[in-house]
PAZAPA-4460 file (N, C-alpha, C; in steps of 0.05 Angstrom, whole numbers, plus 32768, in hexadecimal, padded with zeros to 4 digits):
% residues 118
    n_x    n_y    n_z   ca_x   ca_y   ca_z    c_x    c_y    c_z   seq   type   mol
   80AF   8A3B   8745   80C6   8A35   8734   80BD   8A27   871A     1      X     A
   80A5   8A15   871F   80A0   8A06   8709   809C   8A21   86F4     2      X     A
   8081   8A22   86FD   806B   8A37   86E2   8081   8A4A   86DF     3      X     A
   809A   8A59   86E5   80AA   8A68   86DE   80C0   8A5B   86CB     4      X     A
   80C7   8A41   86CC   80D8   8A30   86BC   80C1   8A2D   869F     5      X     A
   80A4   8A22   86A1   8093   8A20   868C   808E   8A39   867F     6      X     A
   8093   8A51   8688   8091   8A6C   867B   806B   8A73   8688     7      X     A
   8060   8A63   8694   8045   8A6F   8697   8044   8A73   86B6     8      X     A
   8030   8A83   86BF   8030   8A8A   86DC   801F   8A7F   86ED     9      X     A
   8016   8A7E   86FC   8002   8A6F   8718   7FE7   8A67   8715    10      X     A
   7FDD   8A70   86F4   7FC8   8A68   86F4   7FBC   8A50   86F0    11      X     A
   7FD1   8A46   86DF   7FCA   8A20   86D2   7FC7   8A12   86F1    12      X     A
   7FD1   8A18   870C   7FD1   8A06   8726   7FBE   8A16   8736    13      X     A
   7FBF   8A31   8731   7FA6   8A41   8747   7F85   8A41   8742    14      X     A
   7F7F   8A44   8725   7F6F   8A43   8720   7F5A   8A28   8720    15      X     A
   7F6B   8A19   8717   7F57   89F9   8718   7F54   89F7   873B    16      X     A
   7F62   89F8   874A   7F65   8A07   8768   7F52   8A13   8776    17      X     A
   7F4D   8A2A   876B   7F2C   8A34   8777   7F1C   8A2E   8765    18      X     A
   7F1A   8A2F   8750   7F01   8A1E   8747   7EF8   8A0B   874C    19      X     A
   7F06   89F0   875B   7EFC   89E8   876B   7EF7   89E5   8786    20      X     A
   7EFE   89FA   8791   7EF8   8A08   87B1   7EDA   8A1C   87AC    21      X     A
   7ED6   8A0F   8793   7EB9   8A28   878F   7EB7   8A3F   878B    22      X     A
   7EC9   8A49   877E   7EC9   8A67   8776   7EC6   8A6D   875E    23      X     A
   7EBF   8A85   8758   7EB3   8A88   873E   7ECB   8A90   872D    24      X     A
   7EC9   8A86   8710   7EDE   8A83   8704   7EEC   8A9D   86F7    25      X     A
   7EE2   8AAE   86FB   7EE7   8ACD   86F8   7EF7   8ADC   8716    26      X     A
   7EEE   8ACC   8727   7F05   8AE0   8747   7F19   8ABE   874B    27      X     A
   7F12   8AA7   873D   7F2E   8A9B   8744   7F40   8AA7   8731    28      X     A
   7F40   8AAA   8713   7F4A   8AC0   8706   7F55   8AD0   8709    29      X     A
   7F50   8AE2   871F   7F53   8AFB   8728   7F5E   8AF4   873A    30      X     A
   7F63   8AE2   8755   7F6F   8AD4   8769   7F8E   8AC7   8755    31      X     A
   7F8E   8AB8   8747   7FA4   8AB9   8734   7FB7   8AC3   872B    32      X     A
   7FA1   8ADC   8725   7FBA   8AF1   871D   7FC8   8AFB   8730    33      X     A
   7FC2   8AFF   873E   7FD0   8B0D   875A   7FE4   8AFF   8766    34      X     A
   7FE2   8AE0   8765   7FFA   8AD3   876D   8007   8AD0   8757    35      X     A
   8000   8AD0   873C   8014   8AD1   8728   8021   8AF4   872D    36      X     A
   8021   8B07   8734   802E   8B14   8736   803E   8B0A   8741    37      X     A
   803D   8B01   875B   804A   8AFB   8775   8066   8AE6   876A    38      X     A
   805D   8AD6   8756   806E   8ABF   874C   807C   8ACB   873F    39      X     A
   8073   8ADF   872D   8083   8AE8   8713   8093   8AFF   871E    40      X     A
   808E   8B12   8729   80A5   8B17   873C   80BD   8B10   8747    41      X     A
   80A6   8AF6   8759   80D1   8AE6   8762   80DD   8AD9   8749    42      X     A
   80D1   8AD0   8731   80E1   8AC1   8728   80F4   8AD7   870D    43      X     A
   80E7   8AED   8714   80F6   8B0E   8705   8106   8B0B   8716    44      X     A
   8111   8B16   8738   8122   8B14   8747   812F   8B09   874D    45      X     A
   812A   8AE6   8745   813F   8AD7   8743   814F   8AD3   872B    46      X     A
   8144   8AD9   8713   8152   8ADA   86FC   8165   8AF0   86F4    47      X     A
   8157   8B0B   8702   8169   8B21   8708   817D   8B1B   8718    48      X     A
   8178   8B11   8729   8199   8B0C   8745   81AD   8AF7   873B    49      X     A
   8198   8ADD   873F   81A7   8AC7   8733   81AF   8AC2   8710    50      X     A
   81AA   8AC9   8708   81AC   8AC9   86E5   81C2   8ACE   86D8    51      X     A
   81D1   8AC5   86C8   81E5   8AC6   86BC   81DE   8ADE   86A1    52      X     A
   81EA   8AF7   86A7   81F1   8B0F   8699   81FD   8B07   867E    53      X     A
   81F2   8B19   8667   8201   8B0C   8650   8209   8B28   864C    54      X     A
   8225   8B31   8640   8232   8B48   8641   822F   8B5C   8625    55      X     A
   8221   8B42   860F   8218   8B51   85F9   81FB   8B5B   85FA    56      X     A
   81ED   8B52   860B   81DB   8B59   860B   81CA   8B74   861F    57      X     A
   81CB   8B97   8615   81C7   8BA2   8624   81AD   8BA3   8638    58      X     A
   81AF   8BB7   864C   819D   8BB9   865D   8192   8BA9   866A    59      X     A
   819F   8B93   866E   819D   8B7A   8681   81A3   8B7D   869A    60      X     A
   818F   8B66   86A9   819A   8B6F   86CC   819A   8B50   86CB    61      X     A
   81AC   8B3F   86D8   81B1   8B1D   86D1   81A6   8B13   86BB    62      X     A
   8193   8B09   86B3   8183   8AFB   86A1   8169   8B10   8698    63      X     A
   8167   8B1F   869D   8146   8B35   86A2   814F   8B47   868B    64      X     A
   814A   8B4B   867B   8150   8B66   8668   8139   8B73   866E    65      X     A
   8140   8B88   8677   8135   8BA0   867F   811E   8BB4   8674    66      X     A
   8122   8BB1   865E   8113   8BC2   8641   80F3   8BAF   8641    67      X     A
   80FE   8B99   8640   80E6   8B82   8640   80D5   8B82   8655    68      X     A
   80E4   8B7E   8670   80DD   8B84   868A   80C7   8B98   8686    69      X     A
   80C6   8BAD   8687   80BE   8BC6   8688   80A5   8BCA   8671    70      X     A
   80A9   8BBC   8661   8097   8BB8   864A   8077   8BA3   8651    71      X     A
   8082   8B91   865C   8070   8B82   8665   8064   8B85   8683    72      X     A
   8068   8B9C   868E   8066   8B9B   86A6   804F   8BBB   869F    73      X     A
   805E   8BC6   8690   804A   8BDA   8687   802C   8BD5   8678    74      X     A
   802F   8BC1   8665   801E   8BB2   865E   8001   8BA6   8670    75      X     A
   8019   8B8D   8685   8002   8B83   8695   7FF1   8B97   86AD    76      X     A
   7FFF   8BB0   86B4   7FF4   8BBE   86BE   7FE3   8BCE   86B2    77      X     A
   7FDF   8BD8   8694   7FC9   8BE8   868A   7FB8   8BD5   867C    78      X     A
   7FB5   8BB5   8676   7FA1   8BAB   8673   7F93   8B96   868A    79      X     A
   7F9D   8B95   86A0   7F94   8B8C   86B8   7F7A   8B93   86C0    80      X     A
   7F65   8BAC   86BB   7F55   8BB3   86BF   7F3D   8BA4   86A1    81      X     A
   7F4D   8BA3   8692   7F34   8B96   8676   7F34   8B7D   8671    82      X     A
   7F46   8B6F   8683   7F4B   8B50   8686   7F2F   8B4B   869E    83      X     A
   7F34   8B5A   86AD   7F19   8B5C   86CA   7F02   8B5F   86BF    84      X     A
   7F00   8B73   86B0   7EE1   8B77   869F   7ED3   8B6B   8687    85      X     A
   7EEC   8B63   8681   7EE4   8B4A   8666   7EDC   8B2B   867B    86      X     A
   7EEB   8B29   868C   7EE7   8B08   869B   7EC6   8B07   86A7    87      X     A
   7EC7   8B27   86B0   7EA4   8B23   86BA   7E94   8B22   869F    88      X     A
   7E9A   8B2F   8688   7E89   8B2F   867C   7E81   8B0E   8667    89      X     A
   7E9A   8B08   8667   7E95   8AEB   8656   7E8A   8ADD   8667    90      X     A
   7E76   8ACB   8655   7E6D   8AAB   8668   7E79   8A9D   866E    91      X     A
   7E78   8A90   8689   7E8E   8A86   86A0   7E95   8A6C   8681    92      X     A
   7E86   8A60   866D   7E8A   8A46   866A   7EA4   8A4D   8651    93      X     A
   7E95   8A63   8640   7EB8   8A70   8628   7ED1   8A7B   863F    94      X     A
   7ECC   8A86   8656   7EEB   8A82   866B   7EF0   8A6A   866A    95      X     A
   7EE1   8A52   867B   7EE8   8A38   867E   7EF7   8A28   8661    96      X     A
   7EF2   8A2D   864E   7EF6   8A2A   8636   7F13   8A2A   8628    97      X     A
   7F0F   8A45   862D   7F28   8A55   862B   7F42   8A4D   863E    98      X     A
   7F3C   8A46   8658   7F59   8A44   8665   7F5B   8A29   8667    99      X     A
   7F48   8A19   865C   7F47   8A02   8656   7F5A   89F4   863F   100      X     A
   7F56   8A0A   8629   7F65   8A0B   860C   7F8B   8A17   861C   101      X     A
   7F84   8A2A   862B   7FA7   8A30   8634   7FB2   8A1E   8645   102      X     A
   7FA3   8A09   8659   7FB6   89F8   865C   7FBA   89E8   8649   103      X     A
   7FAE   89DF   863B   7FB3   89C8   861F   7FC8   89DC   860E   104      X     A
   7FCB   89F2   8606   7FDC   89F8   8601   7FF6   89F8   860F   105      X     A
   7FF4   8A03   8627   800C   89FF   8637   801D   89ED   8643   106      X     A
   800A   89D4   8640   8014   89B3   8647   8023   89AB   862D   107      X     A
   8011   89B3   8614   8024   89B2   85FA   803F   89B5   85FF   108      X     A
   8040   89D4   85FC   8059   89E5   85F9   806D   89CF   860E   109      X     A
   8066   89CB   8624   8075   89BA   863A   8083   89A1   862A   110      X     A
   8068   898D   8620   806F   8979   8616   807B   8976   8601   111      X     A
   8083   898C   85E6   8083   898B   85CD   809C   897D   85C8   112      X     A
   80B3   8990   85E1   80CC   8983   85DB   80D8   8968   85E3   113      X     A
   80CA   895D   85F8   80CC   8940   8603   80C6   892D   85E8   114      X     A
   80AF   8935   85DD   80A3   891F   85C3   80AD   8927   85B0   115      X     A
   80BC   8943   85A6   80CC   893C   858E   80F3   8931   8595   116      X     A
   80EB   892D   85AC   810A   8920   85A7   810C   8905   85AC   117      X     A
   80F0   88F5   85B0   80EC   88E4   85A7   80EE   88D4   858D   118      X     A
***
């Protein structure tokens, strides 16, 4: 529920997760994604069922506009395979780096509005 309210998926809590269970930072990655499907799914299904429909807005199923749906789903399925081959090929320390820089980004995005209404 959280990472679906923050807009990001299972990886900011899965991955620090097996990386420290000792796995290599390329199949916790890949272990990630898989339950981020799993998350991003229900929280499509719940926004579809439970979600308040806006009547101007076409091709909606509760909160889910459909066009989008389909767009991104098409997406993550035809670059899913170059996300796999790019992770083996970079050095584990520019990954580490990298999702290092996306939670500092994504703790941002979290915090930005608490400290400007300060």
């Amino acid at each position: 529920m959280v990472s679906a309210l923050g807009g990001i998926g299972g990886a900011t809590l899965l991955v620090p997760y097996f990386k420290r269970a000792g796995i290599e930072y390329s199949q916790a990655a890949a272990l990630s994604s898989g339950f981020g499907c799993v998350i991003g799914a229900a929280g499509c299904l719940s926004y579809a069922l439970l979600g308040q429909a806006d009547a101007s807005i076409p091709m909606t199923l509760g909160s889910v506009n459909l066009p989008a749906f389909a767009s991104l789903a098409l997406g993550a399925s035809l670059l899913v395979r170059w996300g796999a081959r790019l992770s083996k090929q970079l050095p584990q320390v520019l990954l580490t780096r990298g999702f290092c820089d996306f939670l500092l980004t994504s703790g941002g995005k979290l915090l930005l509005p608490m400290v400007l209404v300060l």
